[in-house]
C-alpha positions as CSV (number, residue, x, y, z in Angstrom):
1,X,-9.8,108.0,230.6
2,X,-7.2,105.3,231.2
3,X,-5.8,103.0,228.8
4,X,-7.6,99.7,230.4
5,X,-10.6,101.9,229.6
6,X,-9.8,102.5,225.9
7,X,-8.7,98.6,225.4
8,X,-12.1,98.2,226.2
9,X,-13.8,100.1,224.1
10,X,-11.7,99.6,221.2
11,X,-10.6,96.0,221.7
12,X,-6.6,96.8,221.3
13,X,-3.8,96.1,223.7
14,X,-2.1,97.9,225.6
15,X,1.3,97.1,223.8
16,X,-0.9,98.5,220.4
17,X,-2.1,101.6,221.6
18,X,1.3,102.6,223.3
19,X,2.9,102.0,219.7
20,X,0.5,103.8,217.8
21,X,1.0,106.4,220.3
22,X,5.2,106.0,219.9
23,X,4.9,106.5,216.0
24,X,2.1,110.0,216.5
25,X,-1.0,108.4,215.0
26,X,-2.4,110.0,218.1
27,X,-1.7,112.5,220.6
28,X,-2.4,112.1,224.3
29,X,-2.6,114.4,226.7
30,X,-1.5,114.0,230.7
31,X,-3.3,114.5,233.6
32,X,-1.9,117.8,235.1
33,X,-1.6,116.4,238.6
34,X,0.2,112.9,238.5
35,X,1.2,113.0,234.7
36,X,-1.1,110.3,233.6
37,X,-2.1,109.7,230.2
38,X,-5.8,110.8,230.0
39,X,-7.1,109.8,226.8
40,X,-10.3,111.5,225.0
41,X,-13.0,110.6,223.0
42,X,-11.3,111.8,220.6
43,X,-8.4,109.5,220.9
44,X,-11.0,106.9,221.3
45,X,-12.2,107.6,217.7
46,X,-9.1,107.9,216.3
47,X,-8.0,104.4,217.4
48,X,-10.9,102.6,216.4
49,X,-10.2,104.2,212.6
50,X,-6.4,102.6,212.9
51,X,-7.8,99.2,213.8
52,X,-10.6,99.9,210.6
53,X,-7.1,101.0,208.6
54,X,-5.2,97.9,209.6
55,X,-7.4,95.5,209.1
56,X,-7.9,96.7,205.5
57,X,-3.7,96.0,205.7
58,X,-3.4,100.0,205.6
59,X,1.0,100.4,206.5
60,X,1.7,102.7,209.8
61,X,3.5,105.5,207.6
62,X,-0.2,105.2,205.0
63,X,-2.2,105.3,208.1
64,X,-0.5,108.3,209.4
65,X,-1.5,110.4,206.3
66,X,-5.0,109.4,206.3
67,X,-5.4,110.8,209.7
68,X,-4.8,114.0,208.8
69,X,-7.1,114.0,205.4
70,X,-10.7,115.4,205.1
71,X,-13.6,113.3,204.7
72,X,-14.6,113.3,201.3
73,X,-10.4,112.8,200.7
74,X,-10.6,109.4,202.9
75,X,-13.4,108.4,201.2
76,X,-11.1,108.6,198.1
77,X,-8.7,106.9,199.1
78,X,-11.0,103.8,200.6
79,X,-12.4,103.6,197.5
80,X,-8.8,103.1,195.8
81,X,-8.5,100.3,198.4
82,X,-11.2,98.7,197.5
83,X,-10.7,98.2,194.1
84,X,-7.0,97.3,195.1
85,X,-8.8,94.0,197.0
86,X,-11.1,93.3,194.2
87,X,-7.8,93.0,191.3
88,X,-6.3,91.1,194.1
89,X,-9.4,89.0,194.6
90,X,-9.5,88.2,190.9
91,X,-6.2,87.9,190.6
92,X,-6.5,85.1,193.7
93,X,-9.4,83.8,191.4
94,X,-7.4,83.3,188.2
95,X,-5.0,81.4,190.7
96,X,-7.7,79.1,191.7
97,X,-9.1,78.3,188.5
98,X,-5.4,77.4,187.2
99,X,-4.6,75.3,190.6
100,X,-7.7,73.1,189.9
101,X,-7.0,72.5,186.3
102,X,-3.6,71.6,187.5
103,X,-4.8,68.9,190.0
104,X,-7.1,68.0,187.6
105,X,-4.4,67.5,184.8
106,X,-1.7,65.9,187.4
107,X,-0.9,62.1,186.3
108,X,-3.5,62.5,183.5
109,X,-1.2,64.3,181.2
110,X,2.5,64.4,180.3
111,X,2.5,67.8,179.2
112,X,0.5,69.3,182.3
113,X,3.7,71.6,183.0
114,X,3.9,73.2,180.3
115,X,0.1,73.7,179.6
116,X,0.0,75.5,183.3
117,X,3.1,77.4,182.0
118,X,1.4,78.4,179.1
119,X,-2.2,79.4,180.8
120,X,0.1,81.8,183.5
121,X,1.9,83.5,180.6
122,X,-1.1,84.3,178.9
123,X,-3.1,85.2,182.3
124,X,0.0,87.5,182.7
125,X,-0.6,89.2,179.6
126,X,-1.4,92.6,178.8
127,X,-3.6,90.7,175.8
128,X,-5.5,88.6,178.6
129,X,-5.7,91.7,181.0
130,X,-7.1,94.5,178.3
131,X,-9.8,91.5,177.4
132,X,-10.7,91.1,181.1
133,X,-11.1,94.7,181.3
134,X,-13.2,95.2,178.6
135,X,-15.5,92.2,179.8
136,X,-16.0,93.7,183.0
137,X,-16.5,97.4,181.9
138,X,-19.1,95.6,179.2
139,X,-20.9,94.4,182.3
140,X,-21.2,97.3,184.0
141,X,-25.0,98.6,183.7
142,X,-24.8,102.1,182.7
143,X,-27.9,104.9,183.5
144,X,-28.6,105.0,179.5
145,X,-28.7,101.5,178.7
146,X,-31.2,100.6,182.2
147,X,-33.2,103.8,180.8
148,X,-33.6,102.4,177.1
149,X,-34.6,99.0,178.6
150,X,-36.8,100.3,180.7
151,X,-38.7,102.4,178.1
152,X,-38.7,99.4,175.9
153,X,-40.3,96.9,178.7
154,X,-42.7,99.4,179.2
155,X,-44.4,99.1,175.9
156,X,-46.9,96.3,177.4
157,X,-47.7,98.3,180.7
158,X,-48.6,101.2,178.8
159,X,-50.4,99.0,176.2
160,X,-52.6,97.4,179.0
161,X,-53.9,100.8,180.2
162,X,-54.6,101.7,176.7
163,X,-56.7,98.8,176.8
164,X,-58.6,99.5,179.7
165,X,-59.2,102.6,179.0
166,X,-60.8,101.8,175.6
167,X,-62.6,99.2,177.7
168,X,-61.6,96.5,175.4
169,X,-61.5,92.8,177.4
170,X,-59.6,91.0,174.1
171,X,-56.4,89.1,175.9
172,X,-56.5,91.6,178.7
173,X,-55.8,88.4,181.6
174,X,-52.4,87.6,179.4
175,X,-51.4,91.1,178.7
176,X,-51.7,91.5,183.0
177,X,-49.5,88.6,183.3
178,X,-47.3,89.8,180.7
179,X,-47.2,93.6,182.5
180,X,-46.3,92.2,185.5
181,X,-43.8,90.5,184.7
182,X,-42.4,93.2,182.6
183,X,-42.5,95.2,186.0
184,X,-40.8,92.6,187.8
185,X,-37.6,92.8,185.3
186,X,-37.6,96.8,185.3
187,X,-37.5,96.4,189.4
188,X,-34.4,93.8,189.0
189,X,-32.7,96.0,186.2
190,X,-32.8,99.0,188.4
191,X,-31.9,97.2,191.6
192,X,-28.8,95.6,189.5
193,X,-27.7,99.6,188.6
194,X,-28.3,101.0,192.1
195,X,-26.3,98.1,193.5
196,X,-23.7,98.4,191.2
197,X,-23.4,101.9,191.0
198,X,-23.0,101.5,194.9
199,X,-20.5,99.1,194.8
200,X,-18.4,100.8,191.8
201,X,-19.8,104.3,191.5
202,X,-16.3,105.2,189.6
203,X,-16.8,103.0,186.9
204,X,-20.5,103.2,186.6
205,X,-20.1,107.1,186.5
206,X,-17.1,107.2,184.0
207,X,-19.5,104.4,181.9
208,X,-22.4,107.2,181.8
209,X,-19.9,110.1,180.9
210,X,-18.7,107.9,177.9
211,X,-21.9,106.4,176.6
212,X,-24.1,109.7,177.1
213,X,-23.3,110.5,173.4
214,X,-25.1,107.3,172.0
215,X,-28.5,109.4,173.1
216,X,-28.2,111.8,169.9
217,X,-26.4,108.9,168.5
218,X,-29.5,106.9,168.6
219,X,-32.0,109.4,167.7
220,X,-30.3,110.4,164.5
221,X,-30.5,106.6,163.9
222,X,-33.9,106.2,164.5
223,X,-34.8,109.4,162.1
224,X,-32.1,107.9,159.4
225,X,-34.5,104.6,159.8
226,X,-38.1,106.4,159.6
227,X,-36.3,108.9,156.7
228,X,-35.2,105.0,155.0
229,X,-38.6,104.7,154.2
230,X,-39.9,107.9,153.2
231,X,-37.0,107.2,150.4
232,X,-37.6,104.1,149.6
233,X,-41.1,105.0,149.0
234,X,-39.9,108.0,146.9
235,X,-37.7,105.9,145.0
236,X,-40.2,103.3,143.9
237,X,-43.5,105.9,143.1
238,X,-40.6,108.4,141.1
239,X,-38.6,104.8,138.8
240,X,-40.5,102.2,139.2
241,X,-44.1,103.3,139.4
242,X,-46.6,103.8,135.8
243,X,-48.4,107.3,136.4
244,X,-51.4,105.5,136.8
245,X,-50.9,103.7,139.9
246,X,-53.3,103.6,142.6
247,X,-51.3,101.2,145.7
248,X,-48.6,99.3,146.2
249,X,-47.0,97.1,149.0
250,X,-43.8,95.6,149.9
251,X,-43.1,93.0,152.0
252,X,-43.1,94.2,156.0
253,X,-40.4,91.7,157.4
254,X,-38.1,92.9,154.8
255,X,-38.8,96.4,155.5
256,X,-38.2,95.9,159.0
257,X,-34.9,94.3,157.9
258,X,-33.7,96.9,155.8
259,X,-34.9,99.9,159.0
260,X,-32.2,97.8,161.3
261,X,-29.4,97.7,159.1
262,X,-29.6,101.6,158.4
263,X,-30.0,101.6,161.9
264,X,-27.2,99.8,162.7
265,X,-24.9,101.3,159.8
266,X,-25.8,104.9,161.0
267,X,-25.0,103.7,164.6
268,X,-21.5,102.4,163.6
269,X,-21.1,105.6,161.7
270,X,-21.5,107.9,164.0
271,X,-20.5,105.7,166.8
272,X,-16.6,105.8,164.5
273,X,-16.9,109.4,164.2
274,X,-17.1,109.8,168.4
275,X,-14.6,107.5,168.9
276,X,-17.0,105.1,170.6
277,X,-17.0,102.0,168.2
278,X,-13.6,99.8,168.1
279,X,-14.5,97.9,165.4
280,X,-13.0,98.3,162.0
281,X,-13.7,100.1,159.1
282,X,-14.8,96.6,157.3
283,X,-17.8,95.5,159.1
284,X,-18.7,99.8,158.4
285,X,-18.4,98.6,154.7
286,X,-20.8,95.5,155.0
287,X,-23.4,97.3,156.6
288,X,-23.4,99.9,153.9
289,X,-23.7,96.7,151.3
290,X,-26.3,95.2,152.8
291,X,-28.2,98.1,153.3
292,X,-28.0,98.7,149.0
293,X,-28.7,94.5,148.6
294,X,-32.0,95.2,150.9
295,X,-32.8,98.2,149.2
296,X,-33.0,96.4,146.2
297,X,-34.5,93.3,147.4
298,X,-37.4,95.3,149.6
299,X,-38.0,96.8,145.5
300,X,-37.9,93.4,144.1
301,X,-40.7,92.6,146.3
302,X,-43.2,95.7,145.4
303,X,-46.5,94.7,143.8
304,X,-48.3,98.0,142.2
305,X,-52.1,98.0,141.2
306,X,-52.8,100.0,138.6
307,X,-56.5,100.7,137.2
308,X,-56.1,97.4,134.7
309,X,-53.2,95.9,136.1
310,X,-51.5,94.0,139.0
311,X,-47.5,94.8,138.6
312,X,-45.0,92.6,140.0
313,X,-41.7,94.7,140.0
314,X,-37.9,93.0,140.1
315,X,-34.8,94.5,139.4
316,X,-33.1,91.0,138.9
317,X,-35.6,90.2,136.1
318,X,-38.3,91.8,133.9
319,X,-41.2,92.9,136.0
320,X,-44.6,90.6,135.3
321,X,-48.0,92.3,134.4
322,X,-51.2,90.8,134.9
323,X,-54.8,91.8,134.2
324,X,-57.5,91.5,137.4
325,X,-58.9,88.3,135.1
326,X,-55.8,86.2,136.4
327,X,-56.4,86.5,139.5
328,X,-57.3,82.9,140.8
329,X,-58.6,83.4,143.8
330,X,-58.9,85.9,146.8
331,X,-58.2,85.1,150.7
332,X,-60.1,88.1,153.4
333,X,-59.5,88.4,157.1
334,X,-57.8,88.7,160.3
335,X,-54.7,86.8,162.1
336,X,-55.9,85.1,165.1
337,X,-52.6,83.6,166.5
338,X,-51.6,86.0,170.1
339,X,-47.7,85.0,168.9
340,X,-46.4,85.1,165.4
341,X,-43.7,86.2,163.5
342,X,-45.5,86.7,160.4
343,X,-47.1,89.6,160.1
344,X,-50.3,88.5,158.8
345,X,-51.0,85.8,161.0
346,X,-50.8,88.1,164.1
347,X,-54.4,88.2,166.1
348,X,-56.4,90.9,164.5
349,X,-54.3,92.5,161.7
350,X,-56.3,92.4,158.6
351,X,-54.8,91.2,155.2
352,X,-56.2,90.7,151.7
353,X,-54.7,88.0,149.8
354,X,-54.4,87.0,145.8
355,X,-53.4,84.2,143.9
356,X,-51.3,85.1,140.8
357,X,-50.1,82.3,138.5
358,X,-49.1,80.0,141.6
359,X,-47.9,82.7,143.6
360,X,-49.4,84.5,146.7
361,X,-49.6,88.1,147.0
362,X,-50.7,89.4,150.6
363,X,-51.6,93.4,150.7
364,X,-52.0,94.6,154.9
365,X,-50.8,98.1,154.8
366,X,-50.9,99.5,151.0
367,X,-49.6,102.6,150.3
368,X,-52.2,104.9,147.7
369,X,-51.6,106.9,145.2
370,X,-53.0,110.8,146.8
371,X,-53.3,111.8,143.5
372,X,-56.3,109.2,142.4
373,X,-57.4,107.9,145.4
374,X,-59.1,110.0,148.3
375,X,-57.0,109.8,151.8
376,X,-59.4,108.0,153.6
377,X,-56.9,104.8,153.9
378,X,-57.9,101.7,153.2
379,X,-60.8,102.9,150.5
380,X,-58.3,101.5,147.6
381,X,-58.4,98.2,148.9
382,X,-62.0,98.5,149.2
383,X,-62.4,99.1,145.2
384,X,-60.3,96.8,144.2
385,X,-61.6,94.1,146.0
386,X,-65.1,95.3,144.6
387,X,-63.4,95.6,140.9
388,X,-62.3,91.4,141.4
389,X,-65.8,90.4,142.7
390,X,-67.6,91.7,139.9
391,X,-65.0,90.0,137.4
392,X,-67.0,86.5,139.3
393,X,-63.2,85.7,140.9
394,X,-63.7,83.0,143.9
395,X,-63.3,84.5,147.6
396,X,-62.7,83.1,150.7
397,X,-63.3,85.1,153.9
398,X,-63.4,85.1,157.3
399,X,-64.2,88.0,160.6
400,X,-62.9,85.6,163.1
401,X,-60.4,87.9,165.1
402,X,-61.5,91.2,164.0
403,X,-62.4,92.1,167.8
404,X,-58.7,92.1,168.6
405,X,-58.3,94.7,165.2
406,X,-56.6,98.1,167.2
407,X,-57.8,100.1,164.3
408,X,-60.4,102.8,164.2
409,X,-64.2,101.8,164.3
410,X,-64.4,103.1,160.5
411,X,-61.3,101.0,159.2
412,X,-62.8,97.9,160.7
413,X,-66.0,98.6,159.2
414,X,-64.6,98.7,156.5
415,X,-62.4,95.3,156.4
416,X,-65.7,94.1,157.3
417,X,-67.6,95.0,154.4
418,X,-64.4,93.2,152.5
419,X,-64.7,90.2,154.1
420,X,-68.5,90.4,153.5
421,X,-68.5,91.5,149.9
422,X,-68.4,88.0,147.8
């Protein structure tokens, strides 16, 4: 093949392929009988890769040694380009962003120098450099976190076969709507992950290697937060409880309050331990405080039922005692709101409500005493509400919303016959 051949094919000059021949980025061999240069495919491949190499601004003498490297070793070394032009873009970015603020500041301020003197020293910085760093690696989707969000916007998919299944129509049209969009964002988050692992596989690998220990991390968190309750529970029924007590309730939203700050301490905790949380020791210590404040809050907020008696527990002051006679007036039924953040007022959750000396005590998910009362849950409530109705006590009710109830047939049944009972 002659060289006006191979400036064809690889769009180089003449002048260009005789110098990358002068300085042995190729070898050409000569035609035996007029000592030509007869160039090979070969050749032909190995120019169009020094064009590919130059025009990434690859030097001659670098060029040279990537000829000679494997594969899988050039693919390397690409790579480390690449990220190369992507500090440099940035870098050219930074520049930019000061140049415009420096127009923008010309003639409008007398001290434009030496705010643009100040912004490069601190661009300069190691300070401003470790920050951007951080940022970025922040940024970076990881396999763990897309994995976690993904499980969590799956809850309404799986909660819409459920439905179907059961052959239930109650919101079914919205909980559709709300599926599919939930699908949407898991298609987005792991397009985002692929994309980015593509574009900085490195990064996004090292990111996985170093958060791959918040898995047990989390699960000993989320056991720490179910266990939370099981001692709270233990600790009211063994200090706080008479022996004759047949349910209590504490307030949910505080509950779930208290869960996510043992969460979150046993997170930072372990998290410290591994090396994998920066922050200091302090915001450890808070955690730890307001998990004890809650604890004794989520206490302060226990009503107990006892066979004579409605106990209002507080550590702050002493606890107040009423007999089933002071009861005002009694509330039965079922939140019918599709969004709330109170508990109670959710569509179908069922919630039996008493007035007390001006104050409002709701009960949704008691817990009985399996001592007195027989497991079937629920049968407590059931007693006492019959116990207040034969003291004459006023009662308002109401089954609007108990189709949307997700109980079991019998546990409706019987929030029915308490909103029926008057």
């Amino acid at each position: 093949m002659q060289v006006k051949d191979v400036e064809k094919l690889t769009g180089l000059s003449t002048k260009a392929i005789r110098l990358y021949e002068e300085k042995d980025l190729i070898e050409v061999a000569r035609n035996p009988l007029n000592d030509y240069r007869d160039y090979s495919e070969e050749n032909v491949q190995q120019l169009r890769l020094i064009k590919l190499l130059r025009y990434f601004e690859f030097s001659l003498a670098d060029i040279k040694e990537l000829l000679s490297l494997s594969e899988e070793d050039l693919r390397s070394a690409l790579r480390e380009k690449q990220q190369g032009i992507n500090q440099q873009a940035e870098d050219l970015a930074d520049k930019v962003d000061l140049l415009g603020q420096v127009v923008k500041d010309l003639g409008k301020k007398d001290d434009w120098l030496e705010e643009a003197q100040e912004s490069i020293a601190f661009v300069e910085s190691g300070e401003f450099q470790d920050l951007k760093q951080d940022l970025e690696d922040a940024l970076l989707p990881s396999l763990w976190l897309t994995l976690v969000q993904t499980l969590t916007l799956s809850g309404p998919i799986l909660w819409l076969f459920i439905q179907i299944q059961e052959g239930r129509q109650e919101n079914l049209f919205l909980l559709a709507v709300v599926s599919l969009l939930a699908t949407a964002w898991i298609t987005l988050l792991w397009r985002d992950y692929l994309v980015t692992w593509w574009k900085h596989r490195d990064k996004v690998r090292q990111k996985n290697r170093s958060q791959v220990w918040w898995i047990p991390i989390g699960l000993i968190s989320l056991v720490g937060g179910i266990s939370y309750f099981i001692f709270v529970g233990w600790l009211i029924e063994t200090f706080f409880l008479p022996s004759d007590w047949l349910f209590y309730e504490y307030s949910i939203g505080l509950g779930k309050v208290s869960m996510a700050f043992i969460m979150a301490f046993l997170v930072f905790l372990l998290g410290k331990l591994a090396r994998l949380v920066k922050l200091s020791w302090k915001y450890g210590w808070g955690l730890a405080g307001g998990c004890i404040l809650l604890t004794a809050l989520l206490i302060s907020t226990t009503t107990v039922v006892t066979d004579s008696q409605i106990i209002d527990i507080n550590l702050l002051t002493p606890s107040k005692e009423y007999v089933y006679s002071d009861v005002k007036s009694v509330w039965a039924g079922f939140g019918t709101k599709v969004f709330a953040l109170d508990e109670t007022e959710k569509q179908g959750q069922f919630s039996y409500r008493i007035q007390l000396d001006g104050r409002e005590i709701t009960f949704t998910q008691p817990i009985h005493n399996q001592k007195l009362v027989p497991d079937d849950t629920y049968v407590e409530l059931e007693e006492f509400d019959q116990r207040l109705m034969n003291l004459g006590i006023p009662k308002e009710s109401s089954a609007e919303g108990s189709q949307y109830n997700d109980l079991d047939l019998h546990y409706l049944e019987r929030f029915l016959r308490i909103v029926e009972n008057k």
